[in-house]
C-alpha positions as CSV (number, residue, x, y, z in Angstrom):
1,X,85.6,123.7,109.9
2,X,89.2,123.1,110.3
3,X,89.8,127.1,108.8
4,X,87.6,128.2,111.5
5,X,88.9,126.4,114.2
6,X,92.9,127.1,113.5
7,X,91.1,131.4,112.9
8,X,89.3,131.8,116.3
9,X,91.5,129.7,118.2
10,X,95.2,129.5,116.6
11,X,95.7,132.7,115.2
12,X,95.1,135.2,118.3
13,X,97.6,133.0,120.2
14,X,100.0,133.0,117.4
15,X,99.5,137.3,117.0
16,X,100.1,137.9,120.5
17,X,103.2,135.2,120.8
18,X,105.0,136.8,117.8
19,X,104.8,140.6,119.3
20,X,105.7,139.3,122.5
21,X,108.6,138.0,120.9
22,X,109.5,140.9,118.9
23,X,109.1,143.3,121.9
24,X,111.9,140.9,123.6
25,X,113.9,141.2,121.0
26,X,113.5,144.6,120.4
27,X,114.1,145.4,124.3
28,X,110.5,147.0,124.5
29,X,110.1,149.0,127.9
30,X,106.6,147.2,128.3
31,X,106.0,144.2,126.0
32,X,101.9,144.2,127.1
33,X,101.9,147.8,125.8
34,X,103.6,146.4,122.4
35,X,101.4,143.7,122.3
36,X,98.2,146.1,122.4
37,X,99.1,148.3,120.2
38,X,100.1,145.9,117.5
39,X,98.5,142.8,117.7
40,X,94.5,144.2,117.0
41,X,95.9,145.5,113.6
42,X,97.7,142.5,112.8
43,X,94.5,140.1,113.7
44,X,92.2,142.3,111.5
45,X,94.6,142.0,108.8
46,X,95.0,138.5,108.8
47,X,91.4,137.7,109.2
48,X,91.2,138.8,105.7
49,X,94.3,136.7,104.6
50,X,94.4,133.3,106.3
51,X,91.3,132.3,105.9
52,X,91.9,132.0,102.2
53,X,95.5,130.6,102.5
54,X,94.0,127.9,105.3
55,X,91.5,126.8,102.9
56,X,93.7,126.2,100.2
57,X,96.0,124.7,102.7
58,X,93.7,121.8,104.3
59,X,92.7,121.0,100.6
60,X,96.2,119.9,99.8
């Protein structure tokens, strides 16, 4: 439960924070444009990764 809960609601929070962040940093013209271009790949890809790691997580 916990691994689907921190998926649905943590991680798309977390995705579009950290390219926020970076388009900041990097002094992107339009950080929203940064943010929608990036942050659909990078949820995709960590559907398929954090699901695991959370699971192992939570059990230790």
């Amino acid at each position: 439960m916990k691994t689907a809960v921190a998926q649905v609601v943590v991680f798309p929070v977390y995705v579009v924070a950290l390219f926020a962040y970076l388009g900041f940093l990097d002094g992107a013209p339009s950080i929203t444009d940064n943010i929608a271009h990036k942050a659909p790949q990078a949820f995709v890809a960590g559907c398929g990764f954090w699901p695991v790691a959370n699971m192992f997580g939570f059990k230790l």
